[in-house]
Structure formats: structure tokens, C-alpha cells
N, C-alpha and C positions, 0 to 999 in steps of 0.2 A: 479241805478239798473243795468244799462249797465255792468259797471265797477263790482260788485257782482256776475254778471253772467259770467261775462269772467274770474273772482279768480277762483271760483267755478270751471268751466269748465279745468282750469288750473291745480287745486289740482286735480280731476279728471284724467285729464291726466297723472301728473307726478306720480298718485300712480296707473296706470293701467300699464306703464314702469319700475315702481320697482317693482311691482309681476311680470312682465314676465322676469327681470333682477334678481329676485331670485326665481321665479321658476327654469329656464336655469342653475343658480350656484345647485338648489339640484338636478337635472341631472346630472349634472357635479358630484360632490360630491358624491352621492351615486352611480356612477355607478363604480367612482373610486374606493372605496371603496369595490362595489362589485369583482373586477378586481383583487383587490390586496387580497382579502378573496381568492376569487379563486387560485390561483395562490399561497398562503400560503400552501392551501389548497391538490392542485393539489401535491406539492414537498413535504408532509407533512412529507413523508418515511426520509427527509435529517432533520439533526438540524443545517446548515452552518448561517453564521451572515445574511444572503442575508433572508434567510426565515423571522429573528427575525426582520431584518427591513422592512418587506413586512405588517408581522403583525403588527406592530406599526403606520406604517404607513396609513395600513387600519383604524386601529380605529380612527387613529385623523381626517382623511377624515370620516369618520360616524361621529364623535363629532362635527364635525364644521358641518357637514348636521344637526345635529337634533337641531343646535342653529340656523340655517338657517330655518329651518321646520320653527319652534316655531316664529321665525320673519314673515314669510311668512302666517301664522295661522293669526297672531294678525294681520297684515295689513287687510286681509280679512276682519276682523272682525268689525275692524273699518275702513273701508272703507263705505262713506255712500252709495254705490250702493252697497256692499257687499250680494251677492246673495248665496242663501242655498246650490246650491249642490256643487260648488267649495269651498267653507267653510266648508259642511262635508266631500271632501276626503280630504283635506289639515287637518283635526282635523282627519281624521281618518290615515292619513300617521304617523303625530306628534305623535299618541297612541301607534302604532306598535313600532315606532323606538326608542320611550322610553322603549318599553316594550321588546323591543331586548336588547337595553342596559343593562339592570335588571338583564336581564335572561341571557345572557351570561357572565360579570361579570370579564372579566378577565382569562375567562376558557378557554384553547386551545379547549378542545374537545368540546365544545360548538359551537366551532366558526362554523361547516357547518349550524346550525339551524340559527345563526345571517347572515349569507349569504342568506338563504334561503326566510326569510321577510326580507332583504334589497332589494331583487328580486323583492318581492311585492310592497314594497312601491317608488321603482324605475319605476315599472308600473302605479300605481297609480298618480304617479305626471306626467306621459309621457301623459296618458289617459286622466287626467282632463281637458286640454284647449278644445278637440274634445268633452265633454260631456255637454261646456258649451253653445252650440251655440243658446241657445233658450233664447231671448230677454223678456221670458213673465215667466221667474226664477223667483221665490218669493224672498225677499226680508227679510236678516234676523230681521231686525229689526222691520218688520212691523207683525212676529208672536209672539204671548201670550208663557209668560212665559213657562206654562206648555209644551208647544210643543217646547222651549230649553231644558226643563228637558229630555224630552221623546230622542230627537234628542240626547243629549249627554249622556246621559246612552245607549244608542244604538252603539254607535259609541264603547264608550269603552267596552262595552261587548263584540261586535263584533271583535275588536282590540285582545281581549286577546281568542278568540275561531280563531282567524289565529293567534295567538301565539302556540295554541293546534292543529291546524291541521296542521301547520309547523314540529312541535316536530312528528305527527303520521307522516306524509310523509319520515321525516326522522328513524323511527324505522322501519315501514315496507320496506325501504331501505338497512337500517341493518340488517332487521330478513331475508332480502331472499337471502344478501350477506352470511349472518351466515349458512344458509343452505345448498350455494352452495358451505362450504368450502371457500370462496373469502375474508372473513372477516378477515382483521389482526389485533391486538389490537395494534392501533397507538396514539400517544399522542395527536393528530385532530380528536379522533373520540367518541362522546361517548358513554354510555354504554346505552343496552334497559331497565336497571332499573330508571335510569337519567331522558330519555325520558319519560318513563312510567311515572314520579312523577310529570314532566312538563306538560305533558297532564292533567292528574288528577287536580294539583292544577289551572290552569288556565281554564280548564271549569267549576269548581266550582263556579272560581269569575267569569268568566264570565257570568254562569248561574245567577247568584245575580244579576248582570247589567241588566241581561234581563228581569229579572222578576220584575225590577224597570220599566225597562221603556215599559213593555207590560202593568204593572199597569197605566200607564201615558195615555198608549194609548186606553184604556179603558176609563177613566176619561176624553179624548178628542172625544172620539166617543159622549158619554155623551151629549155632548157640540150641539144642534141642528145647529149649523153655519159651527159647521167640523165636523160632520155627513156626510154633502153631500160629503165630500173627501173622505169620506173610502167607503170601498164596502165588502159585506157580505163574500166573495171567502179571501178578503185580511185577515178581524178578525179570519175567520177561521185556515188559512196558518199559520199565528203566533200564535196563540195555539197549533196549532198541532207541530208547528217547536219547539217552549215552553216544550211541553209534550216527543218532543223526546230527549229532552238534557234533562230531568227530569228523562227519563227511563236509559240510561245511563250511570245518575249518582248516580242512586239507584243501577242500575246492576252492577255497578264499585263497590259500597261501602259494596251491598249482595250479591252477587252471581259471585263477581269474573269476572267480565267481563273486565278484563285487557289485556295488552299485545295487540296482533292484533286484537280482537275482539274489543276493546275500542277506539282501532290507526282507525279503519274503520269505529266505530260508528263518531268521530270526525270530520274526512273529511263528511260526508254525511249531519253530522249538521250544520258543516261551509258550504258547498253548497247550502241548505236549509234557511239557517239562513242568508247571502251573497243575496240571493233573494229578502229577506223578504225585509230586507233594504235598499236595490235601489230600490225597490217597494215601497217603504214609502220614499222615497229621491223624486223621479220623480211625485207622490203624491202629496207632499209640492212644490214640481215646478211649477205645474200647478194652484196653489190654485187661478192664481193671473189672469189667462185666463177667 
């Protein structure tokens, strides 16, 4: 039994040094990445061979971050003390930067909005270790099905609404540089109709993601045992956060509510919406108090 408990304690050990041995590489990795975006970015006005290998060299530093992510995700996952809220930013970094991947594609002019969530997700992997210090984290294993559904329809909904508040930060960026005359049309930059379609299609799916797992979370309130986890102010919040990405994307689809009026509905729901969900992270944290 002796001998079992010190294996044990040993695999423990060696997989709580390869998370923080690749956490430390996607620091490393994305912030390189972010560095060399910048700095593509920054000379974008020149086309000399130095910019072409800035850029090249930015993405394979992202590429080898988001196959480091995804390695770092799955240790989580199966790690048997694997705890819920460093398992959902590490699944919610791995969504973003798949979802940067996607969406930027190859496209020079794309590349400020793939800088802009690599920003993010270089925060969120800095943040995670300082978010995990409470010893009384739930345990993913030890919650019902339905509340992984809920947790990862959440995650990727949310994933692709900071895909749509990236794109609006960056239009109304553009639209007040366009304003003030400052705007030049550069092959790094792109256009407010681009923006505009990236916003649109990713709140869309993201609004679908939500409305899976606010359904989830209904059907968990349901539940008299995680009942006493939620609280009437919280079911509220996500409806009401629910119904404004609803009005949105009715007013995007009837009435024209495009351009900066749709760029500032976005951020306001990503903020809203960014709430709800470490409000329902730090929720599932405590279930085990």
C-alpha cells in the first residue's frame, strides 16, 4: 500500500512539473509570437524579406503554441486531481487560438485581429496559475455529465464572442482612424466590411453555443442537489446576457444594426457574457466546500 501511495504521489508530482513546464513554453510561445505579429505589423508600410520572415516566423511560433495548448488541455484533463477552473481557461485559451487560426487563414490583413486574441490567450495562460490557489476547486471528474456539457458549450461560445469582440475593437479602431484621415489602405490591415462579416458570423455561432448550454443550465438548476449552487441574481444575469445577444442579432439581421452600432453591441456582450462565466466557473469551484 506504502509502495502505491508513493507511485501515485510520484505521477502526481511529475504531471504537476510538465504543466508548469508547458505552461512556461505557451508563455514563451505566444508571447513570441505575439512580438513578431507586432513588429510585422508595426513595419507593415515596408514589403523587405525581414517583414516576410517576421511573419512566417510568427505563425509557426502560434502553431507550435496551439499544439502545446492542446497538450497542456489534455494533461489537465487527465490528470486525476484535475480541477475545473484551470481546465476551463486552459479549454478556453485552446478555442480562441483555434479560432484565431480559422479566421485569420493566411490573410496578411487579418493578422492585427490574430495578434489581438493571441493578447488574450497570452493573458489567460499568465492569470491561470494566480486563479488557482484554492485547494477546495471541484474536481472535474467528480461532476455529472450534464454540467461538462454546460461547461463546454460555454467555453466555446464564449471563445468565439472574444473572437467578435476582437474583430469589433478592431473596426472601431479603423472606423475612428478612417475618420480622422489616418487610415491608409495597407496590405496588414483589413477592411470594415471583413470585420463587419467576422463579427456577425461568430456571434451567431456563438449565440447557438449559448443557448445550448443556458439550456444545460436550466436542466441543472432543475436538478435539487445543484440547485443550492446557483442563486436567483445568477439565472437572471444569463438570461438577460442570453436576450441581449438575441436583440443584436435580430437588430443586425432587421434593422440594420451593423457597422459600429453592432462593433459596440459585441464588446458590451462579451463583457456581460465574460461575467456570467467566471461566475459559473468560481460556482463549480466551491461546490466541493
Amino acid at each position: 500500500m506504502e509502495t502505491d501511495s508513493q507511485r501515485a504521489l510520484l505521477v502526481l508530482e511529475f504531471i504537476a512539473h510538465l504543466e508548469s513546464i508547458l505552461r512556461l513554453c505557451l508563455v514563451v510561445f505566444f508571447g513570441c509570437a505575439m512580438l513578431l505579429d507586432a513588429l510585422s505589423i508595426y513595419w507593415r508600410h515596408t514589403d523587405s524579406a525581414w517583414t516576410r520572415s517576421a511573419m512566417q516566423a510568427a505563425r509557426s511560433f502560434f502553431l507550435t503554441a496551439i499544439f502545446l495548448c492542446a497538450a497542456h488541455f489534455t494533461l489537465l484533463i487527465v490528470s486525476p486531481s484535475g480541477k475545473v477552473l484551470p481546465i476551463v481557461l486552459a479549454g478556453l485559451a485552446s478555442v480562441i487560438a483555434v479560432a484565431a487560426l480559422i479566421v485569420e487563414r493566411d490573410k496578411n490583413e487579418l493578422r492585427p485581429l490574430k495578434f489581438l486574441m493571441g493578447a488574450i490567450i497570452w493573458a489567460l495562460t499568465v492569470v491561470s496559475p494566480f486563479l488557482n490557489g484554492s485547494n477546495s476547486s471541484a474536481q472535474l471528474h467528480s461532476l455529472p455529465g450534464l454540467s461538462l456539457l454546460h461547461i463546454a458549450t460555454a467555453l466555446a461560445g464564449e471563445a468565439l464572442c472574444i473572437v467578435a469582440f476582437s474583430s469589433s475593437l478592431l473596426y472601431l479602431w479603423d472606423y475612428s482612424r478612417l475618420k480622422s484621415r489616418l487610415l491608409e489602405r495597407r496590405p496588414f490591415m483589413p477592411s470594415l466590411e471583413t470585420l463587419d462579416k467576422i463579427v456577425g458570423r461568430t456571434s451567431m455561432i456563438g449565440f447557438l453555443l449559448i443557448t445550448v448550454s443556458l439550456a444545460t443550465g436550466v436542466m441543472l438548476v432543475m436538478d435539487p442537489k445543484m440547485r443550492i449552487h446557483s442563486t436567483n441574481l445568477k439565472i437572471v444575469w444569463a438570461f438577460a446576457v442570453w436576450a441581449w445577444y438575441l436583440l443584436a442579432l435580430v437588430g443586425r439581421s432587421s434593422w440594420g444594426w451593423t457597422g459600429r452600432r453592432g462593433a459596440h453591441l459585441s464588446i458590451w456582450g462579451t463583457a456581460l457574457l465574460g461575467l456570467t462565466l467566471f461566475g459559473t466557473i468560481w460556482n463549480i469551484s466551491g461546490q466541493s466546500r
